[in-house]
C-alpha positions as CSV (number, residue, x, y, z in Angstrom):
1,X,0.0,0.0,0.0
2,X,2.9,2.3,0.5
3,X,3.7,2.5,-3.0
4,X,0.0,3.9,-3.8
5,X,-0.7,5.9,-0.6
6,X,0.8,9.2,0.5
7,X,1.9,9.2,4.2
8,X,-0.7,11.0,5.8
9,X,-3.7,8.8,3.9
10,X,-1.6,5.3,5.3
11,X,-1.8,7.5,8.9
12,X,-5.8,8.1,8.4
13,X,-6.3,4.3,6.9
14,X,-4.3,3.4,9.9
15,X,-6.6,5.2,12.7
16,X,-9.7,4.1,10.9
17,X,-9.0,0.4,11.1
18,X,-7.9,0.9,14.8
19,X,-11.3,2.3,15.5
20,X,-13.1,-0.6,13.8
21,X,-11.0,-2.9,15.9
22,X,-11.7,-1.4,19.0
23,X,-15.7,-1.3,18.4
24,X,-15.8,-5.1,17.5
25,X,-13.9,-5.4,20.7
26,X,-16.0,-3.3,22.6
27,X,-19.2,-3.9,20.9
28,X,-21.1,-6.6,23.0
29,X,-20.9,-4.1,25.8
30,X,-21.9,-1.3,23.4
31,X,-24.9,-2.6,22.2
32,X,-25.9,-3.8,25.5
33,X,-25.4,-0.2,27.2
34,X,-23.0,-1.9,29.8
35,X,-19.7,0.1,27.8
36,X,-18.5,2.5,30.4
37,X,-17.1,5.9,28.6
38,X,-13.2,6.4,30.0
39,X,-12.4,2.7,30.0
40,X,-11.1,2.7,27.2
41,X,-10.3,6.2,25.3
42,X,-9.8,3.9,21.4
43,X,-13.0,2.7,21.9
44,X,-14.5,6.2,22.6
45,X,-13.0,7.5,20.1
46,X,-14.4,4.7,17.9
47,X,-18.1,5.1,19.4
48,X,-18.1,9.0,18.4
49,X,-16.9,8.4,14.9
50,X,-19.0,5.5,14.2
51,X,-21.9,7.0,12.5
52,X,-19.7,8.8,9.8
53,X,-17.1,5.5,9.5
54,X,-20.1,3.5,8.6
55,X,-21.6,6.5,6.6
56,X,-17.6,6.4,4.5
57,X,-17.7,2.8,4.3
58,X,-21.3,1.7,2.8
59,X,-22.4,3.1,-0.9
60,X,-25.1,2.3,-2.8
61,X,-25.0,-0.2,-6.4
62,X,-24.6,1.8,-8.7
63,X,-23.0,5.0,-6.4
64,X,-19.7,6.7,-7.5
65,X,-17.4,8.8,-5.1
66,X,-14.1,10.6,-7.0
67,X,-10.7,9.0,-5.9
68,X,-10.2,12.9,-4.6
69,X,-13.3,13.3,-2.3
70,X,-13.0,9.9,-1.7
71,X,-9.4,10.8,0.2
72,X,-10.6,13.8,1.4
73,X,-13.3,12.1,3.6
74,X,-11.0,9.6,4.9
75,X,-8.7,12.2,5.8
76,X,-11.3,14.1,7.1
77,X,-12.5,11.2,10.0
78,X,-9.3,10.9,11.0
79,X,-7.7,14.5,11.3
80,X,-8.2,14.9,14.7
81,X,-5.7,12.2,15.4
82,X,-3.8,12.2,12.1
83,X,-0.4,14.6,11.9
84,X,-1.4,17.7,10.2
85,X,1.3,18.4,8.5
86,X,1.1,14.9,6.7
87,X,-2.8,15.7,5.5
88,X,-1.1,19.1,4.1
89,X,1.5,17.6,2.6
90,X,-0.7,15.0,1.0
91,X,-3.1,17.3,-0.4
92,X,0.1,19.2,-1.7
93,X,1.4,16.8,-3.4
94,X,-1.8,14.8,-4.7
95,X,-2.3,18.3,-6.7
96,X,0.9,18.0,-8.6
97,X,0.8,16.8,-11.9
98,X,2.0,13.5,-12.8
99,X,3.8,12.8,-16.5
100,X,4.4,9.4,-17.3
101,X,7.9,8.3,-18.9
């Protein structure tokens, strides 16, 4: 994946996945009200961000999202925990035009 991702968008991928894993470890308790917020900051995180990581992941047949808007929203999940300096950089270079040889 490194040789198709920027830095920043492996970082994002990277905190996304770690939320998923802590809501499937967390989840029985979650859906059964019994999670207690502060046990486990992840899975807090995770719970927060859930509607809009399910919203990212699930389109409809048919449904088309553009590679760019597409990166933006996953960058956009995760910037509160992603270096910014990486999403900048990303964007920065993502904009340059690419010649092929």
């Amino acid at each position: 994946m490194p040789e198709v991702a920027l830095p920043g968008q492996m970082e994002a991928m990277a905190r996304v996945r770690e939320w998923l894993a802590a809501w499937r470890e967390s989840e029985d308790l979650i859906q059964l009200g019994a999670y207690v917020r502060g046990t486990n900051a992840v899975a807090d995180q995770a719970i927060d961000r859930m509607p809009e990581i399910l919203r990212f992941l699930r389109q409809a047949s048919g449904e088309g999202t553009a590679l760019e808007q597409t990166l933006e929203w996953l960058l956009g999940l995760a910037t509160a925990e992603v270096e910014p300096r990486l999403v900048a950089a990303d964007r920065r270079r993502a904009r340059r035009p690419r010649f092929n040889s």
